[in-house]
N, CA, C and O of each residue as an XYZ file, in Angstrom:
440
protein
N       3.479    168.276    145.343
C       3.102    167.176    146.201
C       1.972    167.633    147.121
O       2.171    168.702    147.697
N       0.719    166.946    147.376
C      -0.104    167.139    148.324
C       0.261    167.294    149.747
O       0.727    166.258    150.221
N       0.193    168.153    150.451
C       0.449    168.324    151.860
C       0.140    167.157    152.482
O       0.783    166.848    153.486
N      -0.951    166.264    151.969
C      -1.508    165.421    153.229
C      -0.572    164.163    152.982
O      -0.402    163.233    153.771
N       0.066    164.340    151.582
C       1.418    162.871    152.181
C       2.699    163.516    152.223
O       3.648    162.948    151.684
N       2.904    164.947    152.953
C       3.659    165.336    153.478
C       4.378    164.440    154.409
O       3.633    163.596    154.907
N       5.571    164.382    154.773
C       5.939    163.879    155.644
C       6.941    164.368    156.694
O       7.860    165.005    156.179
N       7.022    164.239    158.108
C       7.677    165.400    158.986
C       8.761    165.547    158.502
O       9.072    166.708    158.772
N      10.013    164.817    157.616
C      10.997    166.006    157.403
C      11.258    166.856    156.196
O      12.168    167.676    156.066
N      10.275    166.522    155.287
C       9.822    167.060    153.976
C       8.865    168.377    154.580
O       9.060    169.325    153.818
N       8.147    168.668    155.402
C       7.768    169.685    156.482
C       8.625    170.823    157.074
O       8.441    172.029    157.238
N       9.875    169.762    157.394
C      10.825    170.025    158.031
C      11.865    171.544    156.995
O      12.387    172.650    157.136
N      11.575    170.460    156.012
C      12.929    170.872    155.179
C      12.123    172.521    154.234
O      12.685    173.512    153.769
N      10.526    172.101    154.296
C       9.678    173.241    153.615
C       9.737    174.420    154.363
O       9.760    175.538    153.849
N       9.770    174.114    156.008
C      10.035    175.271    156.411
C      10.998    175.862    156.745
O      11.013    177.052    157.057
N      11.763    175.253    156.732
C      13.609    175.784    157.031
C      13.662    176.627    155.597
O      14.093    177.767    155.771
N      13.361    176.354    154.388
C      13.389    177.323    153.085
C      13.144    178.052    153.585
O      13.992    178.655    154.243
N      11.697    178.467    153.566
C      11.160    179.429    154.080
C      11.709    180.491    155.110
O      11.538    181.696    154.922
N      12.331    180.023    156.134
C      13.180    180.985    156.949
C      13.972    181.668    156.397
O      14.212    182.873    156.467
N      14.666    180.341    155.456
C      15.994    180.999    155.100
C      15.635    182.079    154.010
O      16.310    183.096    153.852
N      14.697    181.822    153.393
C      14.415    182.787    151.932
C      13.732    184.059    152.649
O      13.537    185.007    151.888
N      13.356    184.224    153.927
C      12.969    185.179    154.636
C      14.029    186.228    155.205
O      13.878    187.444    155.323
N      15.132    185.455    155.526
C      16.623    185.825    156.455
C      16.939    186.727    155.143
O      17.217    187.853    155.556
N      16.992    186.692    154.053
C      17.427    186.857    152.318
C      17.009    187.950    152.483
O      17.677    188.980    152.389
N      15.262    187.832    152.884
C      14.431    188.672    152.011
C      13.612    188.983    153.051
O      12.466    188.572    152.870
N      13.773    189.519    154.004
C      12.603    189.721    155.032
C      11.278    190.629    154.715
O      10.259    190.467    155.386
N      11.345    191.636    153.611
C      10.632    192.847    153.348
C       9.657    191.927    151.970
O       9.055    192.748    151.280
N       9.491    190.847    151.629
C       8.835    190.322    150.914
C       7.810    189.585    151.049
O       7.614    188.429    151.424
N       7.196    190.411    150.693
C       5.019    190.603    151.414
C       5.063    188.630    150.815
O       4.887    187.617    151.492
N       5.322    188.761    149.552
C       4.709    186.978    149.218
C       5.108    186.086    149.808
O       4.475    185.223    150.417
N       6.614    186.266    149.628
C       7.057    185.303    150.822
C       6.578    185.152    152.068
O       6.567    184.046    152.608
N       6.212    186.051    152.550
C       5.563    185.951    154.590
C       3.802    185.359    154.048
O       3.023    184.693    154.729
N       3.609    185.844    152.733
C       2.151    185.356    152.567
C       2.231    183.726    152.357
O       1.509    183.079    153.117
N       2.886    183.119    151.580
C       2.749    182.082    151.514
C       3.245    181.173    152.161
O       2.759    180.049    152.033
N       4.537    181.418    153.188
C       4.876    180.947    154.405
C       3.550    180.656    155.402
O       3.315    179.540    155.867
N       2.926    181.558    155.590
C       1.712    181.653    156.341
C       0.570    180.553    155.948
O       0.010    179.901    156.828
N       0.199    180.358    154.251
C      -0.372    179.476    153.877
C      -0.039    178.250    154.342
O      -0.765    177.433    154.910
N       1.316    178.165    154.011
C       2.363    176.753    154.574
C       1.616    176.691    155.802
O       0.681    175.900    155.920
N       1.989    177.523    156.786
C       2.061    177.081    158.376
C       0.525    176.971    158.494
O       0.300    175.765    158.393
N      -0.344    177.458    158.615
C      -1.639    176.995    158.474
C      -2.139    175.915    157.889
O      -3.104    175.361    158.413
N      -1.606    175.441    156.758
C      -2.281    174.181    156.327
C      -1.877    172.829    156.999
O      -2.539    171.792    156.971
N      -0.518    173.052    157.684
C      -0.113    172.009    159.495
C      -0.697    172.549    159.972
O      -1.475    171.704    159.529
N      -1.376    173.343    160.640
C      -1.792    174.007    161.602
C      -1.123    174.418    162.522
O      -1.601    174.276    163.648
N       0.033    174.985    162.401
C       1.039    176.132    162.859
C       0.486    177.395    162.825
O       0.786    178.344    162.101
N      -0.345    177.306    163.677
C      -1.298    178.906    163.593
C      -0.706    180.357    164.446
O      -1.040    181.495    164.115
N       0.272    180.025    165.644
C       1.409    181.059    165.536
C       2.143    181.765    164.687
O       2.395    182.954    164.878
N       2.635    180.958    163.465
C       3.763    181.223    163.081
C       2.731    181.645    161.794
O       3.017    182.687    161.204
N       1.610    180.920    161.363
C       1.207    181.476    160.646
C       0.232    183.326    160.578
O      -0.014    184.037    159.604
N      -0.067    183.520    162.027
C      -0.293    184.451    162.527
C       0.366    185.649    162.245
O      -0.011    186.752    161.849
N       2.013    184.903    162.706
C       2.724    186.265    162.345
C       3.201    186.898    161.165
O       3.465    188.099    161.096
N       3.308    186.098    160.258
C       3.451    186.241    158.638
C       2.012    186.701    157.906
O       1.932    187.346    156.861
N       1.005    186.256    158.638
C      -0.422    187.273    158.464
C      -0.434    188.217    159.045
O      -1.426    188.931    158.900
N       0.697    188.682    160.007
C       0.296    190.183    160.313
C       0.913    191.181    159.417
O       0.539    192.302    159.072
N       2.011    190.441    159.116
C       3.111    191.164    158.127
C       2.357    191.562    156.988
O       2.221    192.760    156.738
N       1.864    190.698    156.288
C       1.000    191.227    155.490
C       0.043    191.838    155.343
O      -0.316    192.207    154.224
N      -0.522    192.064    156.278
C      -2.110    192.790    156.650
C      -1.267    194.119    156.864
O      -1.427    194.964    155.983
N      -0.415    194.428    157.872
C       0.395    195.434    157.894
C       0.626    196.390    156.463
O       0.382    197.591    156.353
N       1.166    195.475    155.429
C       1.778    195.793    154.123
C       0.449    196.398    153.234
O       0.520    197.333    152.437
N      -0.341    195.900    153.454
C      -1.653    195.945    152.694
C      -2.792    196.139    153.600
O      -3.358    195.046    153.613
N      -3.384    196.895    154.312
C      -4.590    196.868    155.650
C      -5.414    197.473    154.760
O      -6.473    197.689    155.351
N      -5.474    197.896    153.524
C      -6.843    197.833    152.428
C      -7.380    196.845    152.302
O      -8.606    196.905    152.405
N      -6.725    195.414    152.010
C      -7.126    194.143    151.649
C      -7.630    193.280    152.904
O      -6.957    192.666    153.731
N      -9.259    193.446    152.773
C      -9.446    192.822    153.649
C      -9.574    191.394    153.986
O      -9.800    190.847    155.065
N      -9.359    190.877    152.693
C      -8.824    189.050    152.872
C      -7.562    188.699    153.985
O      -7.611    187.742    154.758
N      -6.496    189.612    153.911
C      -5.427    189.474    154.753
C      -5.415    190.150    156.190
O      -4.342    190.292    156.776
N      -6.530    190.536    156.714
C      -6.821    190.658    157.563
C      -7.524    189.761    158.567
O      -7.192    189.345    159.677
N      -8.824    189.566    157.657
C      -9.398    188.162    157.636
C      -8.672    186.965    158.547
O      -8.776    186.704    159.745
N      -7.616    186.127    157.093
C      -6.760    185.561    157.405
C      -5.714    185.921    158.771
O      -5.507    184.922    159.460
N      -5.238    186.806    159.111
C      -5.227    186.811    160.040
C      -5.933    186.523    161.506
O      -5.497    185.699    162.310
N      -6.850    187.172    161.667
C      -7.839    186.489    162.734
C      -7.900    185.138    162.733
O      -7.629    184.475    163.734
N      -8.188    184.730    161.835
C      -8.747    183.366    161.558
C      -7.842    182.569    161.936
O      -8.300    181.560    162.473
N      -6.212    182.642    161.841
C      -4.821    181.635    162.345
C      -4.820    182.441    163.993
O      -4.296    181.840    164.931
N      -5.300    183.494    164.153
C      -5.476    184.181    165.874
C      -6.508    183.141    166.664
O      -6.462    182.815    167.850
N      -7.326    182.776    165.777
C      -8.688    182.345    166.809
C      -8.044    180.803    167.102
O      -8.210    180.166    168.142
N      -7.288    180.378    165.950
C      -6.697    178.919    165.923
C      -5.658    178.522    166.596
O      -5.312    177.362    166.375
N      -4.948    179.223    167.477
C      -3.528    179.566    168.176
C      -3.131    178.257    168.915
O      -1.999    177.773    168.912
N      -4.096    177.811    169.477
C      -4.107    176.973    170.559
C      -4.186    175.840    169.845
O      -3.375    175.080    170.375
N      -4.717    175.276    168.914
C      -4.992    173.932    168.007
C      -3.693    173.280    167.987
O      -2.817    174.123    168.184
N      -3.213    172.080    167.822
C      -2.613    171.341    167.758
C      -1.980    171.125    166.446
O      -2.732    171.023    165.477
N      -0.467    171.025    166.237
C      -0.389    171.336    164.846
C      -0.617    169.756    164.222
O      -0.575    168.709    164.867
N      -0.817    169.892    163.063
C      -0.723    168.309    162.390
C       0.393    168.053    161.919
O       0.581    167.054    161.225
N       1.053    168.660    162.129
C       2.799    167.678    161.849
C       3.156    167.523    163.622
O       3.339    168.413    164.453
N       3.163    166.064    163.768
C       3.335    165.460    165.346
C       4.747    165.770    165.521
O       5.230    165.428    166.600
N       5.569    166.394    164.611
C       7.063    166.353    165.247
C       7.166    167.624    165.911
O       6.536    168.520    165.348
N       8.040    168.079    167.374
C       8.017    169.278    168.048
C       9.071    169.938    167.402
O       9.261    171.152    167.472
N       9.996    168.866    166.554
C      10.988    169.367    166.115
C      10.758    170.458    164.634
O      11.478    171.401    164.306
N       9.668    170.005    164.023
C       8.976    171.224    163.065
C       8.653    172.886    163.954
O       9.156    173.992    163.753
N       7.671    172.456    164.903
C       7.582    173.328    165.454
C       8.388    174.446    166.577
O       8.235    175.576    167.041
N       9.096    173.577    166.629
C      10.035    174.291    167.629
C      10.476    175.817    166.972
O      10.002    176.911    167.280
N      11.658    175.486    165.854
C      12.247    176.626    165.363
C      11.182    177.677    164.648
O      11.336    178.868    164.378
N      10.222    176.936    164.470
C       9.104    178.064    164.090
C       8.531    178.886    165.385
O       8.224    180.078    165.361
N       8.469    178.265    166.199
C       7.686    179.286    167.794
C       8.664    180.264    168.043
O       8.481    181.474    168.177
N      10.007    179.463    168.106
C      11.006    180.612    168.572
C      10.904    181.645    167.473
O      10.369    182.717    167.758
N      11.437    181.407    166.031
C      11.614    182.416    165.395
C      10.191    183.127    165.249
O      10.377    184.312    165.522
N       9.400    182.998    165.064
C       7.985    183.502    164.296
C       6.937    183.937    165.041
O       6.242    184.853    164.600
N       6.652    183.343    166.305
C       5.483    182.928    166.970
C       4.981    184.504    167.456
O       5.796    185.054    168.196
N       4.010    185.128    167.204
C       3.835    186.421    168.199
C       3.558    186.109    169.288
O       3.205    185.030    169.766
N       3.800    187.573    169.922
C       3.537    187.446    171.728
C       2.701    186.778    171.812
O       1.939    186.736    170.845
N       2.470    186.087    172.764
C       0.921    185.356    173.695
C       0.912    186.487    174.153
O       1.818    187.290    174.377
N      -1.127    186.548    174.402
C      -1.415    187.555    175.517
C      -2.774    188.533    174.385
O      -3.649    188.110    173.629
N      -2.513    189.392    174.628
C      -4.071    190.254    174.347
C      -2.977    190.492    172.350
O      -1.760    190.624    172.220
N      -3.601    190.470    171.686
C      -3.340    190.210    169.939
C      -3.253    191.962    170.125
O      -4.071    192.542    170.839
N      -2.055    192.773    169.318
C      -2.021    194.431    169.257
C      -3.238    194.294    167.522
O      -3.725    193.557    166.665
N      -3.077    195.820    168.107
C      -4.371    195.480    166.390
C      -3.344    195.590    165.391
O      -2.229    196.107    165.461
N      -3.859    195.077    164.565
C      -3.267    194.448    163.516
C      -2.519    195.666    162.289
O      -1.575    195.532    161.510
N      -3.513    196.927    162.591
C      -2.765    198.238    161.699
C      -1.727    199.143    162.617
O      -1.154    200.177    162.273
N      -1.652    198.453    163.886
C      -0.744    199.995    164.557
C      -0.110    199.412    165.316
O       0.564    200.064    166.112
N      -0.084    197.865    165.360
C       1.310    197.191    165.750
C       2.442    197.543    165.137
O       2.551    197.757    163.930
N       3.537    197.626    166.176
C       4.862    197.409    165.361
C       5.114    196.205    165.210
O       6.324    196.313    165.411
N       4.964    195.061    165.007
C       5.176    193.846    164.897
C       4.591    192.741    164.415
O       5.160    191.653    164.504
């Protein structure tokens, strides 16, 4: 299904998988990669942030996933396009990195 006739609890329900297949599987680079795709293409650029660090972490040769990272960093503040807070909510709490100065991206613990 196209994201753009997504609808907030079909959003809803895409990212609750995602947690849960994370809770499963936390050490699984694709999963945090394509979670991240997810949350970026709402523009959940926290949550997608932090599943781009995970991976940049896993891989800091590849400089696409580094990239990608910055790029959901510079976007932090944007407004997500799913209008429900209720999408976003459980994603800030669980996912969201610190606010405040970004650790670099190879020698974070986090």
């Amino acid at each position: 299904k196209a994201l753009a006739e997504f609808k907030v609890p079909e959003a809803e329900r895409c990212l609750e998988q995602y947690r849960e297949a994370l809770r499963r599987r936390p050490d699984d680079w694709l999963l945090h990669y394509n979670f991240a795709i997810l949350c970026q293409s709402l523009h959940l650029f926290p949550q997608a942030a932090g599943q781009f660090r995970f991976v940049a972490k896993e891989f800091p040769q590849i400089e696409r996933f580094r990239l990608l990272l910055a790029s959901a960093q510079e976007r932090m503040d944007e407004p997500a396009l799913v209008p429900s807070t209720e999408v976003a909510r459980p994603g800030l709490r669980e996912l969201s990195p610190r606010r405040g100065p970004e650790p670099d991206v190879l020698t974070s613990d986090r």
